[in-house]
TORZAKOL-31157 format. One record per residue (C-alpha): residue number from 0; residue in one letter; z, y, x negated. Coordinates in nm, 2 decimals. Layout:
TORZAKOL-31157
[NUM,A,[Z,Y,X]]
...
end
This chain:
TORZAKOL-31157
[0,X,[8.57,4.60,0.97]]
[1,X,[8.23,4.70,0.97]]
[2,X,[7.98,4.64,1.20]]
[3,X,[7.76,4.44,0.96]]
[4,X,[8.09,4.24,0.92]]
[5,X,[8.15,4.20,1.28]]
[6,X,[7.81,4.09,1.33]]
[7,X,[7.77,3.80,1.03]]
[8,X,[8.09,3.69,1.23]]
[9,X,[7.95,3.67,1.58]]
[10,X,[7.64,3.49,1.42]]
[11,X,[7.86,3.20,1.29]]
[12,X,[8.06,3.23,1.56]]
[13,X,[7.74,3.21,1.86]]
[14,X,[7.71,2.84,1.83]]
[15,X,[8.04,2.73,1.94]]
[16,X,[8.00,2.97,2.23]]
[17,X,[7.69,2.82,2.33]]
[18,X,[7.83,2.47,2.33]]
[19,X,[8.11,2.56,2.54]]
[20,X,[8.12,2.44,2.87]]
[21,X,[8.02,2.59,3.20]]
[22,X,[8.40,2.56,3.33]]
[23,X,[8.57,2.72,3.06]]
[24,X,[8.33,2.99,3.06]]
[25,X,[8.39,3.03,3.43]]
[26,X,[8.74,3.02,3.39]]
[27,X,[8.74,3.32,3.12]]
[28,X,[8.49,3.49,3.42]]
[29,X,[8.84,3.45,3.68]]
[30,X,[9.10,3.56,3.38]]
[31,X,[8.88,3.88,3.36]]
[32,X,[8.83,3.89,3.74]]
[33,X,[9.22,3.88,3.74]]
[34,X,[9.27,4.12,3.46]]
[35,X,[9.09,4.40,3.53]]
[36,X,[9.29,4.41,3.88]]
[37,X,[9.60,4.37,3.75]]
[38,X,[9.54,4.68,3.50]]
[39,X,[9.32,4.86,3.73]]
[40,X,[9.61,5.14,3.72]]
[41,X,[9.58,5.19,3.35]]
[42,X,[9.20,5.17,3.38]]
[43,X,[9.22,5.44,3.64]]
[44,X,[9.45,5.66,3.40]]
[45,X,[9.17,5.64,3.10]]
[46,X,[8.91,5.72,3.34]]
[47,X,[9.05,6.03,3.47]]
[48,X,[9.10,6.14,3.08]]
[49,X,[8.71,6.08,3.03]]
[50,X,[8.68,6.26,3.32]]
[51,X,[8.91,6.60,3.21]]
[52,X,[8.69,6.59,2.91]]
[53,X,[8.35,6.57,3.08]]
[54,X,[8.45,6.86,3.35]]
[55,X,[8.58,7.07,3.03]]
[56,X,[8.24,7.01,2.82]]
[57,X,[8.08,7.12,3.11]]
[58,X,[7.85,6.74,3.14]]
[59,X,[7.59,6.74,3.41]]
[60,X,[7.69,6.61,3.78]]
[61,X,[7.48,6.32,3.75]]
[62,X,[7.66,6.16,3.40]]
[63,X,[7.96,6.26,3.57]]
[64,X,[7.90,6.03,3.89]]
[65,X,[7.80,5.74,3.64]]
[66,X,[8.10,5.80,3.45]]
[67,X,[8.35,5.77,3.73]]
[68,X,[8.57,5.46,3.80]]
[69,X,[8.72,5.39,4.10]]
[70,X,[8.85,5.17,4.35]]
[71,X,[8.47,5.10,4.48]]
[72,X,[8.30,5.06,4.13]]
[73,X,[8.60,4.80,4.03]]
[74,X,[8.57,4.63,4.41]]
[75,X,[8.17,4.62,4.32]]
[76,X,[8.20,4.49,3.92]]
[77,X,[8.48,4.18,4.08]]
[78,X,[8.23,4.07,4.36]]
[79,X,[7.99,4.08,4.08]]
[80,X,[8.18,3.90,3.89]]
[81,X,[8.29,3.62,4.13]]
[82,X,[7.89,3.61,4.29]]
[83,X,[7.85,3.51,3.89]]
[84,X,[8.07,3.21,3.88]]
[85,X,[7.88,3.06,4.16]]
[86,X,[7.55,3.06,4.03]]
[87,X,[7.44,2.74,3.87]]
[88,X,[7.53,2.74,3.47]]
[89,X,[7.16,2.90,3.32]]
[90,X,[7.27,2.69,3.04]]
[91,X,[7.12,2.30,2.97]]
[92,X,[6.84,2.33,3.21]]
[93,X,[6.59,2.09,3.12]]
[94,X,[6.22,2.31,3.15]]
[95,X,[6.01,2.03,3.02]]
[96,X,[6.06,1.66,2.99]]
[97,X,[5.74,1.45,2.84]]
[98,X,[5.71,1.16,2.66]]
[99,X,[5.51,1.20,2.36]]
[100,X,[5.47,0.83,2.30]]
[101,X,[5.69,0.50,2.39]]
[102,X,[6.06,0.59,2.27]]
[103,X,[5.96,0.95,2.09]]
[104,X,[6.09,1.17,2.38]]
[105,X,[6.05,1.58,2.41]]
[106,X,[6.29,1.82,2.59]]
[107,X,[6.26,2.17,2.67]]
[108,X,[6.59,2.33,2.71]]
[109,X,[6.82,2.64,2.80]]
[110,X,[7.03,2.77,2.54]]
[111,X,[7.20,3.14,2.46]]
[112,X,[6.98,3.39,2.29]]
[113,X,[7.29,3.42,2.07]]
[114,X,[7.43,3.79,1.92]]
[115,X,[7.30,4.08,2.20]]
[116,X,[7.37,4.41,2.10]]
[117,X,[7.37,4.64,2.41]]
[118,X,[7.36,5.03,2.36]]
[119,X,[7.46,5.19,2.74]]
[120,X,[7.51,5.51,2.92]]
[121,X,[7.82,5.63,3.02]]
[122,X,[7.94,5.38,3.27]]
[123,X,[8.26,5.17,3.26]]
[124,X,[8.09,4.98,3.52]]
[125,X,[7.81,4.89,3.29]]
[126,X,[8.05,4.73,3.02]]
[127,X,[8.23,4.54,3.29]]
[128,X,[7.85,4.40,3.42]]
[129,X,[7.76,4.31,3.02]]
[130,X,[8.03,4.15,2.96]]
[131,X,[8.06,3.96,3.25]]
[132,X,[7.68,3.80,3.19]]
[133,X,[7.72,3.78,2.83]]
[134,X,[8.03,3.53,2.90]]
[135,X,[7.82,3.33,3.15]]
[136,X,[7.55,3.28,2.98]]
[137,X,[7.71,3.17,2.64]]
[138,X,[7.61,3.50,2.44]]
[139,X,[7.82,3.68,2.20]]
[140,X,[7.75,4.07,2.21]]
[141,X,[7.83,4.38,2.04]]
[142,X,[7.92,4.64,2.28]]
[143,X,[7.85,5.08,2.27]]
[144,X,[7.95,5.29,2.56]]
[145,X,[7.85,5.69,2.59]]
[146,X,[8.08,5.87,2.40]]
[147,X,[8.17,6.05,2.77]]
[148,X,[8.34,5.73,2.84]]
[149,X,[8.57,5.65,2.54]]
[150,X,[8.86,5.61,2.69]]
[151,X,[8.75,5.43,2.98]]
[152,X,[8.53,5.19,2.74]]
[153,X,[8.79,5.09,2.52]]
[154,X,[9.04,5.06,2.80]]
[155,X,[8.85,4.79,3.05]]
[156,X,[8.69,4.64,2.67]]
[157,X,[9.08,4.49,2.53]]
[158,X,[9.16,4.44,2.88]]
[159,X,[8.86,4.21,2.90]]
[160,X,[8.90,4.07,2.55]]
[161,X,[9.17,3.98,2.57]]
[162,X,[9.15,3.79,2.89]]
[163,X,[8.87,3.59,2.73]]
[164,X,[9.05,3.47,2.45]]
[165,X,[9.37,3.37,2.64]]
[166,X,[9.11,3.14,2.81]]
[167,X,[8.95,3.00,2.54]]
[168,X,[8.69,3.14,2.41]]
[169,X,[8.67,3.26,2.03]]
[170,X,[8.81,3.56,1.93]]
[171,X,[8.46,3.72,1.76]]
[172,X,[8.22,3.66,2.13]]
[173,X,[8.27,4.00,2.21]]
[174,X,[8.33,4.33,1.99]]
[175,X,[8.30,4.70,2.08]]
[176,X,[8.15,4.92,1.87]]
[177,X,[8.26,5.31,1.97]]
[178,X,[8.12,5.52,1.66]]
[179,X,[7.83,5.71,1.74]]
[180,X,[7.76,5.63,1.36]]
[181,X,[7.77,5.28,1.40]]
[182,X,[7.47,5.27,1.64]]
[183,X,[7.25,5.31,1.31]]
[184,X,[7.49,5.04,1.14]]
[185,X,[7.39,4.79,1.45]]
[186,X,[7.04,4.86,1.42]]
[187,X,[7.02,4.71,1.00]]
[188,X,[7.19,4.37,1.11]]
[189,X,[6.85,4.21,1.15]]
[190,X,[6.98,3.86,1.01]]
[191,X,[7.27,3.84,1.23]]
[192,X,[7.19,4.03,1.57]]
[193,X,[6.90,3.83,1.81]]
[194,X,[6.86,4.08,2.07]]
[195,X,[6.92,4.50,2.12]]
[196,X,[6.89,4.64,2.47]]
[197,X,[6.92,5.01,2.49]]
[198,X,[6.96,5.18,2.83]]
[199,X,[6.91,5.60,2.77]]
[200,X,[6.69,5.86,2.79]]
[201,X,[6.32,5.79,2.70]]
[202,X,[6.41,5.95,2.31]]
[203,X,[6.70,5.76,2.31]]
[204,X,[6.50,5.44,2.37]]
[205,X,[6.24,5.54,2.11]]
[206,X,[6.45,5.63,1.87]]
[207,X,[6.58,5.25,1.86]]
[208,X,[6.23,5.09,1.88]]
[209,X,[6.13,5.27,1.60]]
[210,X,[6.41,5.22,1.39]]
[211,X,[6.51,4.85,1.34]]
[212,X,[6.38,4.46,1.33]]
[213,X,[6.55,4.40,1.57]]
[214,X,[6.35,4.27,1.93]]
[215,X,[6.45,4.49,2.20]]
[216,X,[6.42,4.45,2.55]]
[217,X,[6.49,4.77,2.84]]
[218,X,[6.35,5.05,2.95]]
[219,X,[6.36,5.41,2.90]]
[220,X,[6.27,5.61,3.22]]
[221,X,[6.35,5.53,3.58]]
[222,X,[6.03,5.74,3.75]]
[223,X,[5.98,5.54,4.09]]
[224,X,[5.77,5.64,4.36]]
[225,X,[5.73,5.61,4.76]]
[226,X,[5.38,5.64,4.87]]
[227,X,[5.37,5.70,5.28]]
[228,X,[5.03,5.59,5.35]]
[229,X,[4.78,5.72,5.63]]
[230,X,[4.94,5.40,5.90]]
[231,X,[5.33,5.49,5.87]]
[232,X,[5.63,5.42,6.09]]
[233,X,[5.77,5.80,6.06]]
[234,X,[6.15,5.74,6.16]]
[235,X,[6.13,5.41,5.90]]
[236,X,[5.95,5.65,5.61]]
[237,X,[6.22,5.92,5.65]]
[238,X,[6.55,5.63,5.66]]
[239,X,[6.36,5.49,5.32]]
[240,X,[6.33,5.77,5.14]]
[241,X,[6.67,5.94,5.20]]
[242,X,[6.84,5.61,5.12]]
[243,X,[6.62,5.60,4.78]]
[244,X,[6.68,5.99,4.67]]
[245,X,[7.03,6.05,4.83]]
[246,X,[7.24,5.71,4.81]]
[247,X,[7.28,5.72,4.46]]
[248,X,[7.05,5.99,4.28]]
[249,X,[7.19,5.92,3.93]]
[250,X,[7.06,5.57,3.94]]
[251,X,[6.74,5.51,3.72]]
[252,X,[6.61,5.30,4.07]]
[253,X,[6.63,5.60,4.22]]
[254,X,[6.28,5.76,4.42]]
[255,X,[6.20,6.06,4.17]]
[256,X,[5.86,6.10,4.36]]
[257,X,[5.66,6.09,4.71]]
[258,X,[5.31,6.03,4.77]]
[259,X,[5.16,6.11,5.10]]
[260,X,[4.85,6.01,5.25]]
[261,X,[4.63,6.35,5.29]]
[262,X,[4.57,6.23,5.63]]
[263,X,[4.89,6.25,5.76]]
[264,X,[5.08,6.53,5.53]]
[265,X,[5.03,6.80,5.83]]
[266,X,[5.24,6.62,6.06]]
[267,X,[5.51,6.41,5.81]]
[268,X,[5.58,6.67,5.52]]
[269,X,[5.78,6.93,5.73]]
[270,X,[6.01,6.68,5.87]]
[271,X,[5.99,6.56,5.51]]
[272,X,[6.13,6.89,5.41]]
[273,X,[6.39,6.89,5.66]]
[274,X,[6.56,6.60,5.57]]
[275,X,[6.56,6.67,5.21]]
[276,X,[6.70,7.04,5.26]]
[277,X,[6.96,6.90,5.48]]
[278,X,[7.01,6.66,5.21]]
[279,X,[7.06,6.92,4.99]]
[280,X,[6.73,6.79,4.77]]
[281,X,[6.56,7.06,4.65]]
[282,X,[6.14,6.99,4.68]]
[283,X,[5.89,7.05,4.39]]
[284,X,[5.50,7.04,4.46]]
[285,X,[5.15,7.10,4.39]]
[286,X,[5.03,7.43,4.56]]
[287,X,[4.86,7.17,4.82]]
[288,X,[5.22,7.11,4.95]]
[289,X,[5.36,7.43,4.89]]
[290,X,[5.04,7.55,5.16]]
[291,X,[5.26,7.30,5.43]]
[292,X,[5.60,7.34,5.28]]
[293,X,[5.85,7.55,5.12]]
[294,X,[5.86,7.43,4.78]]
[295,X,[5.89,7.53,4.40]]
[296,X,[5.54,7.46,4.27]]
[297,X,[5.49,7.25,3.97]]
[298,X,[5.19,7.14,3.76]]
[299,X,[4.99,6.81,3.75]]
[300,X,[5.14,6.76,3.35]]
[301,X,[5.52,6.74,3.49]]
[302,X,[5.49,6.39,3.74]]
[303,X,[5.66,6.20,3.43]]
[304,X,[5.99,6.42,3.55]]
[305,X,[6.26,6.17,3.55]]
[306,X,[6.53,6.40,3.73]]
[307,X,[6.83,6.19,3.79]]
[308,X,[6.97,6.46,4.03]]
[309,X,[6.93,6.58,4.39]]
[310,X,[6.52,6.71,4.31]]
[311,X,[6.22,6.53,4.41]]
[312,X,[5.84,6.59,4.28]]
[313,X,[5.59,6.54,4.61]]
[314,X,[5.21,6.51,4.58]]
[315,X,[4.90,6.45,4.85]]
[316,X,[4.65,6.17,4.78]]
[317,X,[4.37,6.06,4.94]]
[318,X,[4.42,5.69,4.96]]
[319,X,[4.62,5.37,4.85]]
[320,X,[4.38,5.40,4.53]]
[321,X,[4.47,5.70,4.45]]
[322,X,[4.83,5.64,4.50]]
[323,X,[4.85,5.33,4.28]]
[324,X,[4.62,5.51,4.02]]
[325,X,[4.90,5.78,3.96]]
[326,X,[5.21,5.59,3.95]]
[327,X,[5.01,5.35,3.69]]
[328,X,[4.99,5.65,3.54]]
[329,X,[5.28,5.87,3.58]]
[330,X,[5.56,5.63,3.62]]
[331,X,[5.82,5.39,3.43]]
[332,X,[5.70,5.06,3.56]]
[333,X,[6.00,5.08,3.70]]
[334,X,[6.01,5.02,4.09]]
[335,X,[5.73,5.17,4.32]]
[336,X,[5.69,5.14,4.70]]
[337,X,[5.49,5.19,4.98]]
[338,X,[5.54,5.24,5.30]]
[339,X,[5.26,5.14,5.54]]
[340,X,[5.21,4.96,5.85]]
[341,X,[4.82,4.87,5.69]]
[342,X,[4.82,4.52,5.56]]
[343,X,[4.50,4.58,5.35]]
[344,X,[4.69,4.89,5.22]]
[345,X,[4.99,4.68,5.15]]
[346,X,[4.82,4.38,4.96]]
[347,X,[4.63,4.64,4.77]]
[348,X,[4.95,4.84,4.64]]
[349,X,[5.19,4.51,4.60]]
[350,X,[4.88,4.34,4.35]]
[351,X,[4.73,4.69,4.19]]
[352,X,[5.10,4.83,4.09]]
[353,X,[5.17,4.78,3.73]]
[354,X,[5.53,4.78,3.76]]
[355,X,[5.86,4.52,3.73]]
[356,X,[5.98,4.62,4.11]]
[357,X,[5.68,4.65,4.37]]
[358,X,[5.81,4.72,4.71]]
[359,X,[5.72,4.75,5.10]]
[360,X,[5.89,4.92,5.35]]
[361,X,[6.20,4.96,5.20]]
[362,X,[6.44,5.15,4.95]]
[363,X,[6.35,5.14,4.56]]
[364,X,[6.77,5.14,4.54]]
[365,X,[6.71,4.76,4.60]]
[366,X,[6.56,4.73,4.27]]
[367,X,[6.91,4.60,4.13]]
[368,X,[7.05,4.26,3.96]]
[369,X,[7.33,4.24,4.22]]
[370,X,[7.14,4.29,4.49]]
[371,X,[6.94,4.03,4.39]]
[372,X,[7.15,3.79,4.39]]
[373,X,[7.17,3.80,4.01]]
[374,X,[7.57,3.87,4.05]]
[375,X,[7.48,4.20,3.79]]
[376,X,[7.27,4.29,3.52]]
[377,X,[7.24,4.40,3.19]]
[378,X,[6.98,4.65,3.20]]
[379,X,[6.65,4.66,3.38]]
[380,X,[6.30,4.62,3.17]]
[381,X,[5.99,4.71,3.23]]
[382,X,[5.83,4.51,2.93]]
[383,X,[5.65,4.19,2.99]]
[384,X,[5.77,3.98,2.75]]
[385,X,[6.05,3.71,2.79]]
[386,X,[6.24,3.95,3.10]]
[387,X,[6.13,4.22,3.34]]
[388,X,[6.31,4.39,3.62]]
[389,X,[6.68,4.34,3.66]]
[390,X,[6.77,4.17,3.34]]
[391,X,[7.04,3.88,3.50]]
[392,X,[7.16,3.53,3.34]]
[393,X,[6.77,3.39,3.31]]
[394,X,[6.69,3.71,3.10]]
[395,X,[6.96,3.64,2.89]]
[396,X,[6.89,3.29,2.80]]
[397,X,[6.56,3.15,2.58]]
[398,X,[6.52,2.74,2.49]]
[399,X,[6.51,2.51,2.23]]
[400,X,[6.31,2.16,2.17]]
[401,X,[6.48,1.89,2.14]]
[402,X,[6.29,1.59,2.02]]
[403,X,[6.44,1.25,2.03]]
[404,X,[6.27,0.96,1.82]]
[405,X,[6.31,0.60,1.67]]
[406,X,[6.21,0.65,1.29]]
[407,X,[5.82,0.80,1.41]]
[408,X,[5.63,0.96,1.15]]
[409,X,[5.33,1.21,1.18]]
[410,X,[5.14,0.99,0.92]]
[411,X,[5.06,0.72,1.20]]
[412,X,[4.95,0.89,1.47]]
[413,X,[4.71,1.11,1.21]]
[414,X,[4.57,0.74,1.12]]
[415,X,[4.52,0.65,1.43]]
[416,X,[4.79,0.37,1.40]]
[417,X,[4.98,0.54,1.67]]
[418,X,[4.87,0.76,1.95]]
[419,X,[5.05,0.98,2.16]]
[420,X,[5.08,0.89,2.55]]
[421,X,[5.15,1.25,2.66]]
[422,X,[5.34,1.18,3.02]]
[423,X,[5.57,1.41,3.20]]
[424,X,[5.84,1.30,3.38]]
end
């Protein structure tokens, strides 16, 4: 079947999904937490094939970490999983409740988006996320994985399938798409699909933008900074910014580049160095830096390096201005932080930084939908519109009006034999 097909299907099928009820869709959530642990063997088996293949076409280190599944990841996705089923249903919630006159009553209220196409990286964990907050939150989605994880995608996708149907739910609320020539396919079904979220490179991105109806909603580059300004707790700078470059460096939350404080770069930048060489991070920097540091030096035209590896870009400013001024610049919109001990500073950076994630004092790594509490996330965005920042169940939902009445007709009120009493309740 094609996708076209697969999608008019979902988009007749959406409806019943978002009537269904918060305890069936829950129960589905347990069948799958259940499933993908009984099977996690057979998971394990596909992964290590995707993983053969990647080693053999010689794939970069960082797609390779993303594309591993293990023990952890599937520990992390069924803690995700079961943080979801305790949140409060994002469905039904009444936003607005006003009577427009005496018995002609108005409701705001929750409902799905309806069919969500989402177009990821090569990361079994990512499908597991998707698909967990696409069954909470009463969407039906079309899925496509990285080619690098094939096996693993279609592996953890029946296994998950499957388990939703024996629960309940209709057979056509989630479909995998694994044909890189179906992503074009996807992009046509303007009539049947609500909602495309790519995650990629910044061309990748582009190239969807530019090429359907479709709204989409994510990001394209993950290029966060640290600024450590001129009032800095040194042993708390150093924690933060090995934690944001080292813990995961594949991660698109992870710190791509530091800002220092011209004031203090004398005295913090070689112990900078230090840790990053005994990180194994290898330094990049303007010739300012590389006068105080060993470093290879770069130009001011490559700051918008999104490196995804153990390599960090370093810069000197003169202020908090300056700081905010190049990552406004420079960066994602992503996640930015500073680190300062200077409230003035602080309230400055926090309120002047155009970005989704604006931190203090701690690790851009935070910048995540399960660590928000969101119990995972489909993607992060760094648009404006409807979601930004970790994209959890409230991005993934939109509302209706519901207007209840007692035979009321426009013609009175625009007579003035009626006349609208306007009261929220």
């Amino acid at each position: 079947m094609s996708i076209s097909e697969i999608a008019k299907k979902m988009k007749l099928t959406s409806p019943y999904v978002a009537s269904s009820s918060a305890e069936l869709r829950n129960d589905a959530l347990r069948a799958v937490m259940k499933a993908l642990n009984d099977n996690k063997e057979e998971i394990f088996a596909a992964n290590k094939k995707d993983l053969i293949k990647a080693e053999e076409n010689g794939i970069s280190h960082a797609v390779i970490k993303r594309l591993k599944f293990d023990e952890g990841k599937l520990y992390s996705c069924i803690e995700g999983i079961e943080m979801l089923i305790g949140l409060p249903d994002p469905l039904g919630k009444v936003l607005l409740d006003r009577q427009l006159d005496t018995g002609l009553d108005l409701y705001r209220v929750t409902c799905p988006i309806g069919v969500i196409g989402v177009i990821f990286e090569a990361r079994p964990d990512a499908l597991v996320q998707i698909s967990a907050l696409c069954i909470k939150s009463g969407n039906c989605a079309i899925l496509k994985g990285g080619k690098e994880t094939t096996e693993s995608n279609r592996t953890i996708f029946n296994i998950i399938k499957n388990a939703v149907i024996n629960a309940g739910l209709p057979e056509n609320m989630l479909n995998q798409a694994e044909a890189h020539s179906e992503i074009d396919e996807l992009l046509a079904c303007d009539k049947d699909v609500d909602l495309l979220i790519p995650r990629g490179s910044n061309k990748f991105v582009s190239y969807i933008i530019n090429n359907t109806k479709i709204p989409v909603m994510g990001h394209a580059d993950g290029i966060c900074h640290i600024y450590v300004d001129r009032l800095y707790d040194e042993k708390l700078a150093l924690n933060v910014i090995h934690d944001a470059k080292t813990q995961y460096c594949a991660a698109c939350n992870a710190v791509e580049t530091i800002l220092v404080n011209h004031s203090v770069a004398a005295e913090f930048l070689p112990k900078l160095y230090e840790m990053l060489a005994g990180a194994g991070v290898k330094v990049r920097g303007t010739k300012e830096v590389a006068q105080i540091i060993q470093c290879e030096v770069m130009g001011e035209d490559e700051f918008n390096t999104e490196y995804l590896d153990l390599c960090l870009s370093v810069k000197l400013v003169d202020d908090v201005k300056e700081a905010a001024d190049h990552i406004n610049y420079f960066g994602s919109h992503h996640t930015d932080c500073i680190i300062s001990n200077d409230a003035t500073a602080v309230e400055y950076f926090m309120e002047t930084v155009d970005s989704a994630g604006v931190f203090h004092n701690c690790s851009t790594r935070f910048s995540d939908g399960f660590r928000y509490g969101f119990g995972a996330e489909v993607g992060i965005s760094t648009g404006k519109l409807h979601a930004r920042g970790p994209v959890g169940l409230e991005g993934l939902v939109t509302y209706k009006y519901k207007l209840f009445g007692h035979g009321q007709i426009v013609g009175d009120y625009a007579s003035g034999r009626a006349s609208f009493r306007h009261i929220d309740r």
